[in-house]
PyMOL CGO cylinders between C-alpha atoms (Angstrom):
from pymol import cmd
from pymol.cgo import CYLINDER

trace = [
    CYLINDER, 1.75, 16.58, -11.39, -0.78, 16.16, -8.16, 0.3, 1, 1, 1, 1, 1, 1,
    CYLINDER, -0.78, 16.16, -8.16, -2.77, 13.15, -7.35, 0.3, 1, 1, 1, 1, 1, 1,
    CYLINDER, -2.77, 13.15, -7.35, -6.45, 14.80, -8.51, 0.3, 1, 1, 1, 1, 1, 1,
    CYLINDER, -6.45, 14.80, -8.51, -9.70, 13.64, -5.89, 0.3, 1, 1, 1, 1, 1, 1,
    CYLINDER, -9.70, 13.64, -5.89, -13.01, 14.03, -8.03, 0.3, 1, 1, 1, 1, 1, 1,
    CYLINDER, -13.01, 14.03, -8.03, -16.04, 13.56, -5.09, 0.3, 1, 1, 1, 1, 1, 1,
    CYLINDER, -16.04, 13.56, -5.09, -18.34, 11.46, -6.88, 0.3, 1, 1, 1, 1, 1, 1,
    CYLINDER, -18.34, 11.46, -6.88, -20.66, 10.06, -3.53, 0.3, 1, 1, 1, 1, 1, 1,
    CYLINDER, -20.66, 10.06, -3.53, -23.40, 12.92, -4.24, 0.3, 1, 1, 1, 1, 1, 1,
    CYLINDER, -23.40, 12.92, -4.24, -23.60, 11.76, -7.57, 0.3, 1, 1, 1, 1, 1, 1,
    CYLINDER, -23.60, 11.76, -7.57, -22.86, 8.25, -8.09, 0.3, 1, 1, 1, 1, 1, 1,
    CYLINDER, -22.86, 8.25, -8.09, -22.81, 5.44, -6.06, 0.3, 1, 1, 1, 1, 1, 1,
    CYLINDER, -22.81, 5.44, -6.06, -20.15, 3.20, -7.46, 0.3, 1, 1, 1, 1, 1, 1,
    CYLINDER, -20.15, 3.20, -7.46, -20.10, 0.00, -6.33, 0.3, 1, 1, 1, 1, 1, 1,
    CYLINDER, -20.10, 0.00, -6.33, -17.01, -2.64, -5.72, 0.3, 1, 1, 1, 1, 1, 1,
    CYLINDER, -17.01, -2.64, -5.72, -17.69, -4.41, -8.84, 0.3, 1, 1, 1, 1, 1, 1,
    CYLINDER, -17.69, -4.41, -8.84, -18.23, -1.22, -10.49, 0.3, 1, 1, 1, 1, 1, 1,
    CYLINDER, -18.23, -1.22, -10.49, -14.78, 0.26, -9.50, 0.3, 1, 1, 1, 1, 1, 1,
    CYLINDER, -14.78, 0.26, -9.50, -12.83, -2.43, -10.50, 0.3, 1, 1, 1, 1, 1, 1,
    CYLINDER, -12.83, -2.43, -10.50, -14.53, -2.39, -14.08, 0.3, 1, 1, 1, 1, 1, 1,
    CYLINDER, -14.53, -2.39, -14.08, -13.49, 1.42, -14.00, 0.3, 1, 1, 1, 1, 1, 1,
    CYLINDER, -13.49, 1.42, -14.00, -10.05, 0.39, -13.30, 0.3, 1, 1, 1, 1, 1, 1,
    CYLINDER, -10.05, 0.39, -13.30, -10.17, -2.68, -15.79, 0.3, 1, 1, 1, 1, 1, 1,
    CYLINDER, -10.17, -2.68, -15.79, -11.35, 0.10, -18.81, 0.3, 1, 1, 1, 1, 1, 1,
    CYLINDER, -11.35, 0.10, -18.81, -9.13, 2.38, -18.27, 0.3, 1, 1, 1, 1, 1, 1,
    CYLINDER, -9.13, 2.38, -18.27, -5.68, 0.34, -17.55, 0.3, 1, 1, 1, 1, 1, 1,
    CYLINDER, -5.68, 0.34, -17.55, -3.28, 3.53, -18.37, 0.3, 1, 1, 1, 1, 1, 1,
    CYLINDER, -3.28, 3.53, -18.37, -4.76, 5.27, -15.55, 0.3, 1, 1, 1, 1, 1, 1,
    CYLINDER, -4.76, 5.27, -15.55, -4.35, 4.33, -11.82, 0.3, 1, 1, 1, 1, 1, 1,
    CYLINDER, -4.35, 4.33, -11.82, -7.41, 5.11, -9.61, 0.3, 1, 1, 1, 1, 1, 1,
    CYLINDER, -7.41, 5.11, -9.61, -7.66, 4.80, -5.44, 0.3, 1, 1, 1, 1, 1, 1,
    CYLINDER, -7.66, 4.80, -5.44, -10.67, 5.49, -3.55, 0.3, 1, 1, 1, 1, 1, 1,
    CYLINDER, -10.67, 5.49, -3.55, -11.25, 6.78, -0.35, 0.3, 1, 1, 1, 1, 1, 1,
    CYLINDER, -11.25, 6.78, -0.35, -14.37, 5.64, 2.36, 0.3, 1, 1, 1, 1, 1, 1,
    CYLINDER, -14.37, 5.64, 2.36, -15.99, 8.89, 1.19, 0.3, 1, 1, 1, 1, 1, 1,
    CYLINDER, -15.99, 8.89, 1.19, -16.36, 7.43, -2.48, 0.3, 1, 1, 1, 1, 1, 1,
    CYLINDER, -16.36, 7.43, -2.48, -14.09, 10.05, -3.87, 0.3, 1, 1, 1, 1, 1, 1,
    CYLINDER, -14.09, 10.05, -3.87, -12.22, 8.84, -6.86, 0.3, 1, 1, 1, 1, 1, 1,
    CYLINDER, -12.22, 8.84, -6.86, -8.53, 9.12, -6.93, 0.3, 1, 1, 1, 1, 1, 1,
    CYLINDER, -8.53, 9.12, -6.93, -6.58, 10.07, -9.84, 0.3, 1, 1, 1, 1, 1, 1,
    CYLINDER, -6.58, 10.07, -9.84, -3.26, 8.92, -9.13, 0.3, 1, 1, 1, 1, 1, 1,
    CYLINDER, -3.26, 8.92, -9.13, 0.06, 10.67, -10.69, 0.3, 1, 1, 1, 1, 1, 1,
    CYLINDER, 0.06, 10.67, -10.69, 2.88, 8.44, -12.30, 0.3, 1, 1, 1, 1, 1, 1,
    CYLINDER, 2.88, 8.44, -12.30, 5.85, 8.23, -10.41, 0.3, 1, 1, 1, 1, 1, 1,
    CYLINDER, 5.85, 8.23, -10.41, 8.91, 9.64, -11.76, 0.3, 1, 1, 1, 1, 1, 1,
    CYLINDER, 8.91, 9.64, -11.76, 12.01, 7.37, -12.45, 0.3, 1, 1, 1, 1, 1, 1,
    CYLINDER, 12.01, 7.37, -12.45, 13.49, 7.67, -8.72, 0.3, 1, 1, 1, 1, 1, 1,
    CYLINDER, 13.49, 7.67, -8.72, 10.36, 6.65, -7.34, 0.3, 1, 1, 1, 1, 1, 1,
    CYLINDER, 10.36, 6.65, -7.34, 9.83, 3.80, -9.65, 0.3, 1, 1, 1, 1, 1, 1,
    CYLINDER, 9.83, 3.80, -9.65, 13.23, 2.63, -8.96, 0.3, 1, 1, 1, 1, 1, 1,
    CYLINDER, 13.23, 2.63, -8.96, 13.02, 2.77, -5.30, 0.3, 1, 1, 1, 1, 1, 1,
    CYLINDER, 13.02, 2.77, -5.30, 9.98, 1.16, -5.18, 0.3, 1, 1, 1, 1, 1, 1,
    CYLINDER, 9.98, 1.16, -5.18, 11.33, -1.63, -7.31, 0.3, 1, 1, 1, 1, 1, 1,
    CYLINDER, 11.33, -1.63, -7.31, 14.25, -2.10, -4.84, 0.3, 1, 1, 1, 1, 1, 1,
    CYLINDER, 14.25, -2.10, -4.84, 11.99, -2.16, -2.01, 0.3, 1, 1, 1, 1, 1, 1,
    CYLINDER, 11.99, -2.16, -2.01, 9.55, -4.79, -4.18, 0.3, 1, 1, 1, 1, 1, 1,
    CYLINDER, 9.55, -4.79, -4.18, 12.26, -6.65, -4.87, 0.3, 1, 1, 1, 1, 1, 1,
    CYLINDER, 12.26, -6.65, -4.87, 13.67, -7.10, -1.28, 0.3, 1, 1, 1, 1, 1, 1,
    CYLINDER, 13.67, -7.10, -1.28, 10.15, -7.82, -0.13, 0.3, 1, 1, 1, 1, 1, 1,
    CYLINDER, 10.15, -7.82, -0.13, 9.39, -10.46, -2.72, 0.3, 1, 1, 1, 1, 1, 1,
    CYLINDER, 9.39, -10.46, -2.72, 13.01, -12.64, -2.04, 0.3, 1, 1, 1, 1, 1, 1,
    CYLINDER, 13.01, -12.64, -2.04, 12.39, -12.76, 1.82, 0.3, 1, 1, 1, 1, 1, 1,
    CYLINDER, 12.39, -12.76, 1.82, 8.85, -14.03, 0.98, 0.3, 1, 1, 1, 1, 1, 1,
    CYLINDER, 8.85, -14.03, 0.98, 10.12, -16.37, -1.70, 0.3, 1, 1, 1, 1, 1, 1,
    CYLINDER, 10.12, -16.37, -1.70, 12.86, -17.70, 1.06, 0.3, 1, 1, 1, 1, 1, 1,
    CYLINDER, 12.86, -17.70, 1.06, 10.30, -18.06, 3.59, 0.3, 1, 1, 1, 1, 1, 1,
    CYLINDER, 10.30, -18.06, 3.59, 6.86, -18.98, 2.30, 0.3, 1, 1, 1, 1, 1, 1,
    CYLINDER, 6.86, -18.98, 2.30, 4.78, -17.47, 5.42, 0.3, 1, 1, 1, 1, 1, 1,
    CYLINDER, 4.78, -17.47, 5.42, 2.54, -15.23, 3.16, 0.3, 1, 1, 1, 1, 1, 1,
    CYLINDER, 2.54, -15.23, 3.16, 2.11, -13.36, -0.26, 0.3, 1, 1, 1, 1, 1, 1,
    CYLINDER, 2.11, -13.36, -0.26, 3.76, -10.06, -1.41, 0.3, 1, 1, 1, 1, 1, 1,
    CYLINDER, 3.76, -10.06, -1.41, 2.18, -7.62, -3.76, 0.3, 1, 1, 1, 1, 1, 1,
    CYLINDER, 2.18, -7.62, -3.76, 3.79, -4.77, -5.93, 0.3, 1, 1, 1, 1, 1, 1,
    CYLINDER, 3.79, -4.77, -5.93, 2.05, -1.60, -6.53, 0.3, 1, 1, 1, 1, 1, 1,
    CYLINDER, 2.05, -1.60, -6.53, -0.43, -2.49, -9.12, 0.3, 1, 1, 1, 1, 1, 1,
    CYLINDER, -0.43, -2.49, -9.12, -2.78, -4.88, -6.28, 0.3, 1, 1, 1, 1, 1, 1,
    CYLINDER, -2.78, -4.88, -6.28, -5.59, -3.23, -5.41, 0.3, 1, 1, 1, 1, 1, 1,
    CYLINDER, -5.59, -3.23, -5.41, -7.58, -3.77, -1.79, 0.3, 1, 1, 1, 1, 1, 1,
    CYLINDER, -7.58, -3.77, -1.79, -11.12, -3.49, -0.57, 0.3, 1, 1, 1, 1, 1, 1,
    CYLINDER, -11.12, -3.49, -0.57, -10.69, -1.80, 2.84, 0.3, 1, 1, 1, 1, 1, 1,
    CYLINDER, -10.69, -1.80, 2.84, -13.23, -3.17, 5.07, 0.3, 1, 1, 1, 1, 1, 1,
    CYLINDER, -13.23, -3.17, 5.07, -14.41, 0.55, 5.40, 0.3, 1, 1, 1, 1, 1, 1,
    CYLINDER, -14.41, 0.55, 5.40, -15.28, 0.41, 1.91, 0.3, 1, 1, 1, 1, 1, 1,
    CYLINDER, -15.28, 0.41, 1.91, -11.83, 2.56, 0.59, 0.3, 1, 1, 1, 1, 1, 1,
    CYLINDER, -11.83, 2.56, 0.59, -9.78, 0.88, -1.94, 0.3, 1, 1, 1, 1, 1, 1,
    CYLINDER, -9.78, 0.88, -1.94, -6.46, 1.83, -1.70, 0.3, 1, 1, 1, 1, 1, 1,
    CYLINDER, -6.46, 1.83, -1.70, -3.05, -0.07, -3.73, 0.3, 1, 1, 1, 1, 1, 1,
    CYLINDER, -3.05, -0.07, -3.73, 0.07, 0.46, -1.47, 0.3, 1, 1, 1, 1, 1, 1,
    CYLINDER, 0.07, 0.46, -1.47, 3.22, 0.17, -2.74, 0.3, 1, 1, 1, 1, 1, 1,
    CYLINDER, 3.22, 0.17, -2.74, 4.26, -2.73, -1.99, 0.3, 1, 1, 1, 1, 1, 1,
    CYLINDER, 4.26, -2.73, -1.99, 2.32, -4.91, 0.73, 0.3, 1, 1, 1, 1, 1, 1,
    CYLINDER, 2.32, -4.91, 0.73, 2.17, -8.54, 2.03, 0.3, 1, 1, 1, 1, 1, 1,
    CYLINDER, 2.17, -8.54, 2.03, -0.34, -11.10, 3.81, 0.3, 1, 1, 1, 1, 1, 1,
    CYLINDER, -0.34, -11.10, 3.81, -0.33, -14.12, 5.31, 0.3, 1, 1, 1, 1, 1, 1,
    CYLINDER, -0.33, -14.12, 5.31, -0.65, -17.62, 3.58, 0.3, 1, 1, 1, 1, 1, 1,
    CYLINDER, -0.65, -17.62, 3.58, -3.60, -18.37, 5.48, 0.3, 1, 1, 1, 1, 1, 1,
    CYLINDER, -3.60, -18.37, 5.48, -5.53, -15.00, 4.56, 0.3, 1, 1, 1, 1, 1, 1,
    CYLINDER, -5.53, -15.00, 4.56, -4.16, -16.00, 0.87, 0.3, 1, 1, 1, 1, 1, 1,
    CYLINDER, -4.16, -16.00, 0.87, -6.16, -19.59, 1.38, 0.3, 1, 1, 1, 1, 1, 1,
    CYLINDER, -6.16, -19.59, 1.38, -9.07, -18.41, 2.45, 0.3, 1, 1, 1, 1, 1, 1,
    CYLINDER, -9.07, -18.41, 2.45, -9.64, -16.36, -0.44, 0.3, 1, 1, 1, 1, 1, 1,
    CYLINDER, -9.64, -16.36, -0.44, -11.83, -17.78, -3.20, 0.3, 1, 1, 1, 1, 1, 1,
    CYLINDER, -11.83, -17.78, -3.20, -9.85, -18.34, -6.82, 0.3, 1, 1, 1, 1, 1, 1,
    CYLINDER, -9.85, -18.34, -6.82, -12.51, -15.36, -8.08, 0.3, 1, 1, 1, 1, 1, 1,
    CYLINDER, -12.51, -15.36, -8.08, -11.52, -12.92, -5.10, 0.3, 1, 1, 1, 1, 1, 1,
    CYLINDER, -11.52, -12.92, -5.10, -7.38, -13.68, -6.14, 0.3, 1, 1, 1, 1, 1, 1,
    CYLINDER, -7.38, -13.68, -6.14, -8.18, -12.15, -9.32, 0.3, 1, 1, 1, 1, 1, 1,
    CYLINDER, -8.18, -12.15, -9.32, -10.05, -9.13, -8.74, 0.3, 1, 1, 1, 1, 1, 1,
    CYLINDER, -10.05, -9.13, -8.74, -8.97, -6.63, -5.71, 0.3, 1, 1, 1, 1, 1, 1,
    CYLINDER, -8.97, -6.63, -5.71, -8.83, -8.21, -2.68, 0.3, 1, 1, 1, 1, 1, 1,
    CYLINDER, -8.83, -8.21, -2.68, -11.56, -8.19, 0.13, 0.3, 1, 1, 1, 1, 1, 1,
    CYLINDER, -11.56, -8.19, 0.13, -9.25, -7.31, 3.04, 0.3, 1, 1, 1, 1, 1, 1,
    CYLINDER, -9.25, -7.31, 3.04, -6.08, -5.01, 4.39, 0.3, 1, 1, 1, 1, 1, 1,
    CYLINDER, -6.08, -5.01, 4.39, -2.60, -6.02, 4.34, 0.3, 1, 1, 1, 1, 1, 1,
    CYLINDER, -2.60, -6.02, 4.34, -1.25, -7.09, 7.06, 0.3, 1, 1, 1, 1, 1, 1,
    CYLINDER, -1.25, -7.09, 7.06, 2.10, -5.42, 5.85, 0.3, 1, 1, 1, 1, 1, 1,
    CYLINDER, 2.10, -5.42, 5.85, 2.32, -2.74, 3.33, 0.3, 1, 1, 1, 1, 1, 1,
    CYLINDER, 2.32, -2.74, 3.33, 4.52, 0.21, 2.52, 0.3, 1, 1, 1, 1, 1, 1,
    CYLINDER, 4.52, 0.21, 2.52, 3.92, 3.69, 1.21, 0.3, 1, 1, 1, 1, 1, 1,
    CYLINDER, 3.92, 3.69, 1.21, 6.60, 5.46, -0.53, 0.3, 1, 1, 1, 1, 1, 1,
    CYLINDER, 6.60, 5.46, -0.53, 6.46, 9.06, -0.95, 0.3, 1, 1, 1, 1, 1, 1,
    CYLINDER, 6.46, 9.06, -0.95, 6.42, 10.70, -4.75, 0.3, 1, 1, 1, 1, 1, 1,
    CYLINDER, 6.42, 10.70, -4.75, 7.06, 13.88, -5.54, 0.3, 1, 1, 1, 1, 1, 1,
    CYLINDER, 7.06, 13.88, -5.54, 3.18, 13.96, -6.49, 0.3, 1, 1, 1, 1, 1, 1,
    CYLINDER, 3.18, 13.96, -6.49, 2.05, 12.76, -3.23, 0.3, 1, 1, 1, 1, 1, 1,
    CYLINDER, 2.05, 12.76, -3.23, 0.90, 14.75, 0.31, 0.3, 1, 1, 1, 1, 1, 1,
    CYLINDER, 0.90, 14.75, 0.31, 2.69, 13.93, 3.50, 0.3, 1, 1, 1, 1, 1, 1,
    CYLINDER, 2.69, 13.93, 3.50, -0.85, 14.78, 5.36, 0.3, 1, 1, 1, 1, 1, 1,
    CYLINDER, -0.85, 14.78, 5.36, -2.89, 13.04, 3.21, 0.3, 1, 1, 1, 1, 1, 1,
    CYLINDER, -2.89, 13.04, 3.21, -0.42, 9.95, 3.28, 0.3, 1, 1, 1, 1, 1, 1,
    CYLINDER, -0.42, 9.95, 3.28, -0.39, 9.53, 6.83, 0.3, 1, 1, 1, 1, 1, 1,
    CYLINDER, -0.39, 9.53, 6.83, -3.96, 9.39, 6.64, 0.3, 1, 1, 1, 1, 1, 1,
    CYLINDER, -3.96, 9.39, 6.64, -3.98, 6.99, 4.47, 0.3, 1, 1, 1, 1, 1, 1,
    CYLINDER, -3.98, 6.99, 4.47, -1.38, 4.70, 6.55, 0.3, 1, 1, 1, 1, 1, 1,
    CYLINDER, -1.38, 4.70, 6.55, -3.73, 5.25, 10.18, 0.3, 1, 1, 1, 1, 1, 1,
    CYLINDER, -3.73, 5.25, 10.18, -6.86, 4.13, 7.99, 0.3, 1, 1, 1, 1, 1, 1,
    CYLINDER, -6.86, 4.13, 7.99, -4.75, 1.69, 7.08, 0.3, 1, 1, 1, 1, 1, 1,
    CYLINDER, -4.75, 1.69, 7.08, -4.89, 0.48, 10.67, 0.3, 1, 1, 1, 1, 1, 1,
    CYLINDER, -4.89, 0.48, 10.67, -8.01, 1.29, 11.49, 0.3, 1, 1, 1, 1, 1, 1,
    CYLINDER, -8.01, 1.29, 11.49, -9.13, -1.94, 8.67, 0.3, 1, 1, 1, 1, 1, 1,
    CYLINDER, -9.13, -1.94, 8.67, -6.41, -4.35, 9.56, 0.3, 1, 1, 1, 1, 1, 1,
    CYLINDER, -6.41, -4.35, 9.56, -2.67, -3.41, 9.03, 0.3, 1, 1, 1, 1, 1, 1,
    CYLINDER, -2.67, -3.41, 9.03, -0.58, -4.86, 11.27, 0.3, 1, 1, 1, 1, 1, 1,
    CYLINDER, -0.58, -4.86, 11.27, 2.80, -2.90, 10.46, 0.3, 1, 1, 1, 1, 1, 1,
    CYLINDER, 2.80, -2.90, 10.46, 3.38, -0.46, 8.01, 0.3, 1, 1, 1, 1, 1, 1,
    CYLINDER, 3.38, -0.46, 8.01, 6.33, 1.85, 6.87, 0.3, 1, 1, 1, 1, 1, 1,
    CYLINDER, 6.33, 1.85, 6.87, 5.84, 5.62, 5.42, 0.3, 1, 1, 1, 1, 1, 1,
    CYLINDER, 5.84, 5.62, 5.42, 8.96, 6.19, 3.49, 0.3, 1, 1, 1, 1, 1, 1,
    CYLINDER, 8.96, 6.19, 3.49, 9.45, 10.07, 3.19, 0.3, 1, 1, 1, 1, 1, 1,
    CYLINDER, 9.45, 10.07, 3.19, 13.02, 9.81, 0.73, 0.3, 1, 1, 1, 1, 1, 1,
    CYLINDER, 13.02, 9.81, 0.73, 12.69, 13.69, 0.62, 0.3, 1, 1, 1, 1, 1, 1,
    CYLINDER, 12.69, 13.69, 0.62, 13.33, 14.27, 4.35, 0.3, 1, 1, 1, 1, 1, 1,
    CYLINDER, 13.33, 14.27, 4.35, 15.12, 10.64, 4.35, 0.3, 1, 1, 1, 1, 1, 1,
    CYLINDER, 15.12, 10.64, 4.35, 12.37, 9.37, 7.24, 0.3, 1, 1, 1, 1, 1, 1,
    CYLINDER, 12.37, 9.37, 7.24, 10.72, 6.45, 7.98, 0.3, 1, 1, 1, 1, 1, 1,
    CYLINDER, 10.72, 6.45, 7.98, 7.54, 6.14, 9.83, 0.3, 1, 1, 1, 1, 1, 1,
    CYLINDER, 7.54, 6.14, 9.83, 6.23, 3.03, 10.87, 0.3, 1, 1, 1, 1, 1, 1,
    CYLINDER, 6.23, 3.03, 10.87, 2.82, 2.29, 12.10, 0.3, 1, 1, 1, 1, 1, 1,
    CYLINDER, 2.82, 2.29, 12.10, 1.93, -0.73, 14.75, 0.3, 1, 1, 1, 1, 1, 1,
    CYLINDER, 1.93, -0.73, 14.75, -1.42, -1.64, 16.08, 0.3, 1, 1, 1, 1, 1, 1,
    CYLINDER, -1.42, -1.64, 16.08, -1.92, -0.44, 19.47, 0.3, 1, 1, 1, 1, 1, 1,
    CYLINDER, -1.92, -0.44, 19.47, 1.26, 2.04, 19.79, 0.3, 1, 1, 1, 1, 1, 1,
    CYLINDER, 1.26, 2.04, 19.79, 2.49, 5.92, 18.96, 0.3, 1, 1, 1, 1, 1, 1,
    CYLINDER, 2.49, 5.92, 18.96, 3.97, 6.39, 15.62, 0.3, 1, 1, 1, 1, 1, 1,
    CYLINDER, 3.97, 6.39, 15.62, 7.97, 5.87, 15.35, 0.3, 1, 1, 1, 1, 1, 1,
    CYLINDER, 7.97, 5.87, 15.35, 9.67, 8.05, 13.36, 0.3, 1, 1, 1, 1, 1, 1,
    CYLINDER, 9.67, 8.05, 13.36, 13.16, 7.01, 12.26, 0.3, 1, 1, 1, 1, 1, 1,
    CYLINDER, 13.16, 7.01, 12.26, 15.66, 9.43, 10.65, 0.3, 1, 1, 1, 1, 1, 1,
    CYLINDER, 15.66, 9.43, 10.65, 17.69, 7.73, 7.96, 0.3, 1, 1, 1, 1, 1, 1,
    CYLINDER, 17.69, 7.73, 7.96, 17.50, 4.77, 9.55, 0.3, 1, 1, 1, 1, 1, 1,
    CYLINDER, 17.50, 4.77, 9.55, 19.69, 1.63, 7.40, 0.3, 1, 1, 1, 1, 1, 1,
    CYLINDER, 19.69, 1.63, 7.40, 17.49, -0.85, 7.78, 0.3, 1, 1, 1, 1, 1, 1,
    CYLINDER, 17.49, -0.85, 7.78, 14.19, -1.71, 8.75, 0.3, 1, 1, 1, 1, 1, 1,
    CYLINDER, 14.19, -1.71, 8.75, 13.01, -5.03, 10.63, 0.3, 1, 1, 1, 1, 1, 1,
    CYLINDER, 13.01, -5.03, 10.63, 9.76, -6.46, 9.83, 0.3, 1, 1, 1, 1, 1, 1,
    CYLINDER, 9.76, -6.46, 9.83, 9.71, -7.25, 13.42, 0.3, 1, 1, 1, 1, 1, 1,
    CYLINDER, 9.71, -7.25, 13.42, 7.01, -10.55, 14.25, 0.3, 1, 1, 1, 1, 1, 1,
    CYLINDER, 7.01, -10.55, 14.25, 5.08, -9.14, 11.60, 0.3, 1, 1, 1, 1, 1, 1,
    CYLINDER, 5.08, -9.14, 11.60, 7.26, -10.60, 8.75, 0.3, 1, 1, 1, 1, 1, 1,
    CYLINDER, 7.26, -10.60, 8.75, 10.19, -12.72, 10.96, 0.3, 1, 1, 1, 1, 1, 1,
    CYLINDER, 10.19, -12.72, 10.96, 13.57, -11.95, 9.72, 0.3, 1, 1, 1, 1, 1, 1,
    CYLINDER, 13.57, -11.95, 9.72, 12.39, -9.48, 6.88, 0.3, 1, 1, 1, 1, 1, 1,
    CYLINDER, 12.39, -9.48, 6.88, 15.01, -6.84, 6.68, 0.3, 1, 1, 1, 1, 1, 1,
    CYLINDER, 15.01, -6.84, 6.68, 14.78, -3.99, 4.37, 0.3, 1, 1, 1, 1, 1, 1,
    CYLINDER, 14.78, -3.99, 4.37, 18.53, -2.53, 3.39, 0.3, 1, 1, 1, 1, 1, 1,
    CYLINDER, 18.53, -2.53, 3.39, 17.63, 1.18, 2.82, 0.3, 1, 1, 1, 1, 1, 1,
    CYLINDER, 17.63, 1.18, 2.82, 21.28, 2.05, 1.64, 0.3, 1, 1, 1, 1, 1, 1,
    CYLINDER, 21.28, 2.05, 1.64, 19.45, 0.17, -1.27, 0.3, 1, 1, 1, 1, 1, 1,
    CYLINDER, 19.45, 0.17, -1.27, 16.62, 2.93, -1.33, 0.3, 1, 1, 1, 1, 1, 1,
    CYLINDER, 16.62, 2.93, -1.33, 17.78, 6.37, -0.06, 0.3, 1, 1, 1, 1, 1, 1,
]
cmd.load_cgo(trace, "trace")
C-alpha cells in the first residue's frame, strides 16, 4: 500500500488544534501534513520496518536514558513545523532545555517545534523523492542532524545544517556527531 495525499487547502482550512482532534478521532489511522495543508494518509509498516525501527528506537532511547541531555521520541510524536507542516519522524530527539521550555499542555499535544535530531526510515510504502523532501524541510524549520535510512539500497543519508548531503553506503555505524555526543547507532542491528 502507498502513503495517499488528499489536498484539502482549497477546501478546508484546518487548523493546529483541529488536526490534532482529527488525529485524536481517528487513532487507527496515522495522518502527516504537509505546509500546503494536504492531509497525509500514512501506510502501516510491514514487520521489517517495524522491527528496524524498534531497534533504532531502542538504541536512541538507552543513549538518552545514559546521558540525560534531551528527550527521544518514537514514531507515534507528532510536530508542528514552524512552516505550519506536521510531520512524525521515526524516531527523533531534542534537547532538555527545548523540553523545559515547553508548557505541561504543549507536552501533551504535538509539539510546537522541529527536532533537533530525527530519523526517517524508508518503508516499502514510502517515496525516496518525496522523503528527501521531507528531511530538507526538515532543515529548513530547525533540524540540526538527521539520517534517511534507505534499507532497500542499504544507504544512509544524513542531513547537517549548512553542508551538502552525505551519502553513506552500508555504513556500520552512525555517530550522532555534537548533535547527540557519543550517540552511536550499530546498524549491523538494522540492515
Amino acid at each position: 500500500m502507498t502513503n495517499l495525499t488528499i489536498e484539502l487547502n482549497s477546501v478546508i482550512d484546518m487548523t493546529e488544534e483541529q488536526f490534532f482532534q482529527l488525529c485524536q478521532k481517528n487513532p487507527d489511522l496515522r495522518f502527516e501534513r504537509n505546509a500546503k495543508g494536504d492531509l497525509i494518509i500514512m501506510s502501516p509498516t510491514g514487520g521489517e520496518t517495524g522491527n528496524r525501527n524498534g531497534r533504532l528506537t531502542q538504541q536512541l532511547f538507552n543513549w538518552s536514558d545514559r546521558n540525560q541531555l534531551g528527550i527521544p521520541f518514537d514514531s507515534s510524536a507528532g510536530f508542528n513545523l514552524p512552516n505550519g507542516s506536521n510531520f512524525s519522524p521515526d524516531a527523533s530527539w531534542i534537547t532538555i532545555e527545548k523540553w523545559n521550555n515547553l508548557t505541561p499542555e504543549q507536552r501533551t499535544k504535538f509539539l510546537p517545534l522541529c527536532p533537533d535530531f530525527l530519523i526517517e526510515l524508508m518503508s516499502l510504502s514510502d517515496s525516496l523523492p518525496k522523503t528527501r523532501e521531507k528531511m530538507k524541510e526538515y532543515l529548513e524549520n530547525g533540524m540540526q542532524l538527521g539520517w534517511l535510512i534507505n534499507p532497500k539500497n542499504r544507504q544512509v543519508e544524513i542531513y547537517r545544517v549548512g553542508k551538502d548531503v552525505e551519502i553513506l553506503d552500508s555504513p556500520e555505524i552512525l555517530s550522532g556527531e555534537d548533535v547527540l555526543p557519543g550517540f552511536i547507532l550499530d546498524m549491523t542491528r538494522i540492515w
